[in-house]
Structures are given as structure tokens and as C-alpha cells.
TIRO-2110 file (N, C-alpha, C; in Angstrom, 1 decimal):
// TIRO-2110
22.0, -27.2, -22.1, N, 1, A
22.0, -26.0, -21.2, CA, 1, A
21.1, -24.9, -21.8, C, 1, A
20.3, -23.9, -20.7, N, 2, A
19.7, -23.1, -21.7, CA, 2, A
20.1, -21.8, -21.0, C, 2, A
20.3, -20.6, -22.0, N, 3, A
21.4, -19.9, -21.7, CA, 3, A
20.3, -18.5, -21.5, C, 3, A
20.1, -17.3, -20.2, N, 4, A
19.4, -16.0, -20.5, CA, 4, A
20.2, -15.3, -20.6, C, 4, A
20.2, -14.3, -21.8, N, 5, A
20.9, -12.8, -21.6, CA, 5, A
20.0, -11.9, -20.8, C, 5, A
20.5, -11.0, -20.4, N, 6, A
19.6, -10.2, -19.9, CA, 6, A
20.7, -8.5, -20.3, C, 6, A
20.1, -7.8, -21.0, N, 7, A
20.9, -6.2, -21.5, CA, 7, A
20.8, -5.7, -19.7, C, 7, A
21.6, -4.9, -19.8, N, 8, A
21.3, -4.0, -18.6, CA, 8, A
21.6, -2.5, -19.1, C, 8, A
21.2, -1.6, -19.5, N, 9, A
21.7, -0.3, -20.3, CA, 9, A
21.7, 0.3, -18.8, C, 9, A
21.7, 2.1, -19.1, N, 10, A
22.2, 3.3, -17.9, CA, 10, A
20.8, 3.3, -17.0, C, 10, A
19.8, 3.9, -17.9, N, 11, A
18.5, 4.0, -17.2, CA, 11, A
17.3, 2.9, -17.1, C, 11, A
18.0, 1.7, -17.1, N, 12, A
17.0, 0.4, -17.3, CA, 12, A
16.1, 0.3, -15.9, C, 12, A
16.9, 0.5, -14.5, N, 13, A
16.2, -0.3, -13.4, CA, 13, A
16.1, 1.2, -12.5, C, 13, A
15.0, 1.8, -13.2, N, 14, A
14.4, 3.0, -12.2, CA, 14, A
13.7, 3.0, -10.5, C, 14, A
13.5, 1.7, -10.7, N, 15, A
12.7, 1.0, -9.4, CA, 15, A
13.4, 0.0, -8.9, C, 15, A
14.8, 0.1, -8.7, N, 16, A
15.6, -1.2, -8.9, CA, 16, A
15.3, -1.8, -7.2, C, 16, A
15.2, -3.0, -6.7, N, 17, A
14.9, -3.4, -5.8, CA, 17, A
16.3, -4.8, -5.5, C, 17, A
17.1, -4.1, -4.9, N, 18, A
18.8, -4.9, -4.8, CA, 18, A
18.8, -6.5, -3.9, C, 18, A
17.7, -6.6, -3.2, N, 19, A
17.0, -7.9, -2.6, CA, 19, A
16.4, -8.5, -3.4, C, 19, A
15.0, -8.2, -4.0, N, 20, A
14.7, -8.9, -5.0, CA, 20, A
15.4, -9.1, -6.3, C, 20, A
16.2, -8.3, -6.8, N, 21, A
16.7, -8.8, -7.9, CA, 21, A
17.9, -10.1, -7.7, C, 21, A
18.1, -9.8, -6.1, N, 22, A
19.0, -11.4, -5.9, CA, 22, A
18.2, -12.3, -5.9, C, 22, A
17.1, -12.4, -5.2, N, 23, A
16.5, -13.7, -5.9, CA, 23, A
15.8, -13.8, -7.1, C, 23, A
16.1, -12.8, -7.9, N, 24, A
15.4, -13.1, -9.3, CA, 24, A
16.8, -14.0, -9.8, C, 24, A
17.5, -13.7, -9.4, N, 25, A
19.2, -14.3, -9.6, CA, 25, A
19.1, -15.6, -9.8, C, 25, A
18.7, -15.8, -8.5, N, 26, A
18.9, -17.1, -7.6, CA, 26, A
17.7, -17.8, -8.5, C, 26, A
16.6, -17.8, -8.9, N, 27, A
15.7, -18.2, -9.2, CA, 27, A
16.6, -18.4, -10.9, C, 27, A
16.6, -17.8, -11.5, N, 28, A
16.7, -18.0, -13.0, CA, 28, A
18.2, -18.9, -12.9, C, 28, A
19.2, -18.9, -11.9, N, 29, A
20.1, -19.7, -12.3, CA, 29, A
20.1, -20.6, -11.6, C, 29, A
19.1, -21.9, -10.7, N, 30, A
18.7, -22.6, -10.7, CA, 30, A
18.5, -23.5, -12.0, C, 30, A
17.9, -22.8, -13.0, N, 31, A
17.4, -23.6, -14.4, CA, 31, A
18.4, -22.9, -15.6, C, 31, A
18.8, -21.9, -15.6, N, 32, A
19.6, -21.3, -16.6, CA, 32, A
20.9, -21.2, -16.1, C, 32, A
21.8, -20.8, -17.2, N, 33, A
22.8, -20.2, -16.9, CA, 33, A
22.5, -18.6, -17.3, C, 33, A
23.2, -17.5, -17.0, N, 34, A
22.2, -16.0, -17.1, CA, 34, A
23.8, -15.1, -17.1, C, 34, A
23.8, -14.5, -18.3, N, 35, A
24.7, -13.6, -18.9, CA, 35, A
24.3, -12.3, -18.8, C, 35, A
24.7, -11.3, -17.6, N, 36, A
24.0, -10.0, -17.9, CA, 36, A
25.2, -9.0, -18.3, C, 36, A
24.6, -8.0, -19.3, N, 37, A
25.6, -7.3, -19.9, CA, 37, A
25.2, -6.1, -20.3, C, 37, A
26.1, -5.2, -19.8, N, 38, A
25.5, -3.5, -20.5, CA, 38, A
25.4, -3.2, -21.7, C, 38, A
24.4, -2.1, -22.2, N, 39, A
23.8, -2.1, -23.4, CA, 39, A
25.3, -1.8, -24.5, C, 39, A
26.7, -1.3, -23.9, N, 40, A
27.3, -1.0, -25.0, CA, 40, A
28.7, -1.8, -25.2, C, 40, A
28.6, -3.1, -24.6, N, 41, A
29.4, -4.1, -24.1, CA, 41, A
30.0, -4.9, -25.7, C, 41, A
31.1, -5.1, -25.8, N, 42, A
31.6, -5.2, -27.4, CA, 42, A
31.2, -6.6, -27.6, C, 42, A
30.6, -7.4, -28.7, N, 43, A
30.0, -8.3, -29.4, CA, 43, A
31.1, -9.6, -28.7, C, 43, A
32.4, -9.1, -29.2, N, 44, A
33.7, -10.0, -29.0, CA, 44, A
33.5, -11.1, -27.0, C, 44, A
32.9, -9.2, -26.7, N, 45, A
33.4, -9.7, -24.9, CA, 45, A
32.3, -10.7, -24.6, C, 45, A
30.4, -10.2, -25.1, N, 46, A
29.9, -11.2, -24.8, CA, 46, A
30.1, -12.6, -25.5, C, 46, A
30.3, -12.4, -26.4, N, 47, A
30.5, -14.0, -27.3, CA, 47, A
31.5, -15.0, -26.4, C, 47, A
32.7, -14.3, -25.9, N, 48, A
33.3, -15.2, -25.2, CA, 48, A
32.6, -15.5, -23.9, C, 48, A
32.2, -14.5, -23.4, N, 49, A
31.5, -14.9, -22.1, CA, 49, A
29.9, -16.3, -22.5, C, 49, A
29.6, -16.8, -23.5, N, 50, A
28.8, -17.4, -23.9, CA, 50, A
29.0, -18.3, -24.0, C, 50, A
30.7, -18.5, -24.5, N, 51, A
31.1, -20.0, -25.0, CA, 51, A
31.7, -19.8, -23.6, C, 51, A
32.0, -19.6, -22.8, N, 52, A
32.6, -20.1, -20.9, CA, 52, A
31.7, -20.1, -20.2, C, 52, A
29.9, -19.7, -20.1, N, 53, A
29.0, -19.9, -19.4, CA, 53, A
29.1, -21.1, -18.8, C, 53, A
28.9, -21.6, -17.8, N, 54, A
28.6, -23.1, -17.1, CA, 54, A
27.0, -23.0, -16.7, C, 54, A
26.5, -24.3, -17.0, N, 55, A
24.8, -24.0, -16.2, CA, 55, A
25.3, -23.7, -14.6, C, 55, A
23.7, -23.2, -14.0, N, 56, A
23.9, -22.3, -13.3, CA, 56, A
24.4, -21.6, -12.8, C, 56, A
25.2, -20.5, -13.6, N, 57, A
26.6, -19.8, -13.2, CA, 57, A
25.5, -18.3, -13.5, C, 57, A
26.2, -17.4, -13.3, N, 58, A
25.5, -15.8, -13.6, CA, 58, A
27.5, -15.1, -13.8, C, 58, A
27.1, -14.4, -15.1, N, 59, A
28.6, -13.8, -15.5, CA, 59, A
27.6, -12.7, -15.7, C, 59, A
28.7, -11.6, -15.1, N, 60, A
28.4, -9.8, -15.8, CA, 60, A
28.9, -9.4, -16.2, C, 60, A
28.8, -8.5, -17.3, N, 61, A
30.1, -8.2, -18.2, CA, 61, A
29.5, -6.3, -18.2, C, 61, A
30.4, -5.6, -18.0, N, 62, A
30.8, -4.1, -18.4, CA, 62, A
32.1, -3.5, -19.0, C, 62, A
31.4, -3.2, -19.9, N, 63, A
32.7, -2.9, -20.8, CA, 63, A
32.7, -0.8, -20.6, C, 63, A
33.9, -0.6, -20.2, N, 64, A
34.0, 0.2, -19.3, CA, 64, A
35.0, 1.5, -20.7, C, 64, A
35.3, 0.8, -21.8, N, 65, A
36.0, 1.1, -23.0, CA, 65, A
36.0, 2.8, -23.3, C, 65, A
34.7, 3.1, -23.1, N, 66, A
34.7, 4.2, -23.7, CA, 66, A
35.3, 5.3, -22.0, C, 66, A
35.3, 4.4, -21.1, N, 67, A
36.2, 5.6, -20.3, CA, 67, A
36.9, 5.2, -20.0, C, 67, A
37.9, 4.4, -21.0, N, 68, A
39.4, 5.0, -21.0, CA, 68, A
39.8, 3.6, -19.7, C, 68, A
39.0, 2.6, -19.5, N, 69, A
39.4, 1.9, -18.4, CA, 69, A
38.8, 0.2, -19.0, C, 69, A
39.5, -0.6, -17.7, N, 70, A
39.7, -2.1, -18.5, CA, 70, A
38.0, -2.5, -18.7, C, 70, A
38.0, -3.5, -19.1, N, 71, A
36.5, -4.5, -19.2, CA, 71, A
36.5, -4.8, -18.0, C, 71, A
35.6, -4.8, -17.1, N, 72, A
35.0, -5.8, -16.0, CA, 72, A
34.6, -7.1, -16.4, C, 72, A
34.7, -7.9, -15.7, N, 73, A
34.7, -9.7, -15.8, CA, 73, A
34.2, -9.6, -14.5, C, 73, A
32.7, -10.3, -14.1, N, 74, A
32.7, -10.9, -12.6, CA, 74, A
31.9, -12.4, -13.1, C, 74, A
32.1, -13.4, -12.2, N, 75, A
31.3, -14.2, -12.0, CA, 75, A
30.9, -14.5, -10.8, C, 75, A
29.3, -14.7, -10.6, N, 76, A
28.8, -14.8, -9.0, CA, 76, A
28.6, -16.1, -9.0, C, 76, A
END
């Protein structure tokens, strides 16, 4: 299996395009499995999210910590 991270930090997608980035989705998890995760997301939460990836799966992870509220977990 071959695995993409992709960071997502605050000010990353200035031009963000919410259609195209689904098929950038759709395209990369065809052949990958694709881990996206915000820039301040704790080591622990991605690591697990790495060893449960399945190929073609897409997991998001936000770690939501510093305001006081739970981790987000989604898988699409």
C-alpha cells in the first residue's frame, strides 16, 4: 500500500476550489490511501491514524486540543 500525507495548516488553501479538491480526492485515492491532517495535530493521533489507513480510504484528522474541545476523526 502506498500511503499520502498531505499537512493542511490555517492559511494553506487561499484559492481553495471545494469541487476540484474532491476530485483531487477521488483521484489520489484510487492509487493511495491519503491521510490529511492539520499542521498542529499530535504525532500520537496521526501515527494511529497510519497504522488503521486501509488503501483507498482518505482519513482527516483535526486536533481541536488547544480549544479546549475533542479530536476530530472523519473517514470519507
Amino acid at each position: 500500500m502506498l500511503l499520502c500525507l498531505e499537512e493542511n495548516g490555517l492559511d494553506c488553501h487561499s484559492s481553495y476550489d471545494l469541487e476540484r479538491e474532491k476530485e483531487r480526492e477521488r483521484a489520489i485515492a484510487e492509487e493511495y490511501a491519503l491521510i490529511r491532517f492539520h499542521q498542529r495535530i499530535s504525532l500520537e493521533v496521526l501515527f494511529n491514524a497510519i497504522l488503521r489507513v486501509q488503501p483507498g480510504k482518505i482519513i482527516k484528522l483535526y486536533d481541536l486540543e488547544p480549544m479546549n474541545q475533542d479530536i476530530q476523526y472523519t473517514k470519507n
